[in-house]
C-alpha positions as CSV (number, residue, x, y, z in Angstrom):
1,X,93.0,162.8,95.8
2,X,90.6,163.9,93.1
3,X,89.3,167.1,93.5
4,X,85.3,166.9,94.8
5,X,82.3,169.0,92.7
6,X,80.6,171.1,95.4
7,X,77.0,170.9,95.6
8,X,75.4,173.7,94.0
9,X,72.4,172.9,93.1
10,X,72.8,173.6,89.8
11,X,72.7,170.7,87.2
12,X,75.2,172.5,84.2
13,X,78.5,172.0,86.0
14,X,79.4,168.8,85.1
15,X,81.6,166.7,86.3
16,X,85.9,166.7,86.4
17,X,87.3,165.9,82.8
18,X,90.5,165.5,82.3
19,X,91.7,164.3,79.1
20,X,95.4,163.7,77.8
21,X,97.0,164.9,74.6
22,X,97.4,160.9,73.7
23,X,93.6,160.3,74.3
24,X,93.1,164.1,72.4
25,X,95.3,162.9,69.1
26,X,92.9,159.8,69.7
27,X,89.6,161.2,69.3
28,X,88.4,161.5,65.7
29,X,87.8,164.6,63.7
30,X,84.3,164.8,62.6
31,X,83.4,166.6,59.2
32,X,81.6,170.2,59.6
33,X,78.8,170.3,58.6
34,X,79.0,170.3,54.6
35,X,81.8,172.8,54.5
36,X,84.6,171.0,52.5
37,X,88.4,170.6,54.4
38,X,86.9,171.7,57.8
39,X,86.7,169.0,60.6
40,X,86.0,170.0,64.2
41,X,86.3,167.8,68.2
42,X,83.5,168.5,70.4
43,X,85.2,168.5,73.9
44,X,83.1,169.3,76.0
45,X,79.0,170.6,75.3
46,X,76.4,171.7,77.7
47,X,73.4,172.6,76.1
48,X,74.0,175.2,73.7
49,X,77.5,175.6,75.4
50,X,80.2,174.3,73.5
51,X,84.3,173.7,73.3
52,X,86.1,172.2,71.0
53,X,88.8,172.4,68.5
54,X,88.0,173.4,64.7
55,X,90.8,172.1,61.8
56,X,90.9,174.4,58.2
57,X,92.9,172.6,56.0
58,X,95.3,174.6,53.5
59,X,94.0,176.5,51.1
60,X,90.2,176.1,52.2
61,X,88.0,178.2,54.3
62,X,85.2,178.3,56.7
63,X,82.7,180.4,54.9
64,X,81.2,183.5,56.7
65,X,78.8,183.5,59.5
66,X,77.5,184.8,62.6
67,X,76.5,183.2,65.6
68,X,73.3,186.4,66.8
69,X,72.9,185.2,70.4
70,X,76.6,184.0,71.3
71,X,80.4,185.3,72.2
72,X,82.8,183.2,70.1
73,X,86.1,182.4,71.5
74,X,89.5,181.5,69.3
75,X,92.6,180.6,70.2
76,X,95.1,179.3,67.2
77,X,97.2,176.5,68.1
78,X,98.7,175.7,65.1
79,X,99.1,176.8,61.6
80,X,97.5,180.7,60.4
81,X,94.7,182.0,58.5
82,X,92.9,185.7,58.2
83,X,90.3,186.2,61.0
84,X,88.2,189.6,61.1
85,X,90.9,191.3,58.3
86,X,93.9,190.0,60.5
87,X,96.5,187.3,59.9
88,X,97.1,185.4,62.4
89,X,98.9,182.1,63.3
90,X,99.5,180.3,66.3
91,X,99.3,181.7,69.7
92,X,96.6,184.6,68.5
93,X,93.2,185.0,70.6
94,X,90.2,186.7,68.5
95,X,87.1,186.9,70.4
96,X,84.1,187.5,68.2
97,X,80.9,189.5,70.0
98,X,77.3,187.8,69.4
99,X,76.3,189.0,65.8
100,X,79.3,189.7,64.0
101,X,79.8,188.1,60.8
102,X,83.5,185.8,60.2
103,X,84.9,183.6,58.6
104,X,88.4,181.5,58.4
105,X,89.9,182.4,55.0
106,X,93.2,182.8,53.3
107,X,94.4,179.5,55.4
108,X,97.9,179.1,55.4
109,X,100.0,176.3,54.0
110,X,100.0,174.3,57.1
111,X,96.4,174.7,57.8
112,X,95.0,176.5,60.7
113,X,93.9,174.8,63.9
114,X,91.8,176.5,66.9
115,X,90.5,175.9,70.3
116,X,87.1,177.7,70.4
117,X,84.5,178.3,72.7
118,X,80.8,179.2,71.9
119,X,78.8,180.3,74.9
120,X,75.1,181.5,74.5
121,X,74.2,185.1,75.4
122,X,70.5,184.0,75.7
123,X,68.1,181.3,74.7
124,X,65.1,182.2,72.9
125,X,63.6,179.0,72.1
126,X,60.5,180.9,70.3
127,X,63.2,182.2,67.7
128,X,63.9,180.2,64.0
129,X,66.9,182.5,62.9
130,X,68.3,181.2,59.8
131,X,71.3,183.1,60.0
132,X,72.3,181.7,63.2
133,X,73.1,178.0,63.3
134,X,72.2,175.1,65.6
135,X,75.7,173.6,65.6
136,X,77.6,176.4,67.0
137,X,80.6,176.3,64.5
């Protein structure tokens, strides 16, 4: 038996996803943005809410950015790069607060590969912030 959304009222819970590692190596990587050897999945997006895994290849990075109204969530499931000042490879967790710059540099020689969730702190649609991007990665 399959496991039944409550009624909430709310309209941002979604519905059940469940999705394999065959149907997961399935789904195509998507360039980011312009930045050259990075490639990112969109799992799952709700609004301004996103989850998804981000590829570096080896010897690239992710250039430096911050997101000014969200937390940034990382987990590394494969591979290493420097995060924040601080190697690390697979199995590291770096959380990022809402305005502090990163970046994905020094990639290791098997790339680096990371689950990552974005998740808004607040939404001011009046605001035009060039620093902050509308893609969240």
């Amino acid at each position: 038996m399959s496991p039944q959304p409550v009624d909430s009222g709310r309209d941002d819970l979604g519905k059940v996803l469940v999705t394999t590692a065959a149907d997961l190596a399935d789904l195509p990587w998507e360039p980011l943005r312009d930045i050259p050897g990075a490639a990112h999945k969109v799992l799952w997006q709700h609004g301004a809410t996103v989850i998804g895994l981000i590829r570096v290849e080896a010897g690239m990075s992710k250039p430096e950015h911050s997101h000014h109204g969200a937390h940034h969530h990382m987990f590394i499931t494969h591979g290493s790069c420097v995060m924040l000042g601080t190697r690390v490879d697979e199995g590291s967790y770096v959380y990022v607060p809402p305005g502090v710059p990163h970046a994905v540099d020094e990639v290791g020689p098997d790339g680096v590969e990371f689950f990552y969730t974005h998740r808004p702190v607040e939404v001011d649609h009046d605001r035009h912030d060039h620093d902050s991007h509308a893609h969240p990665v």
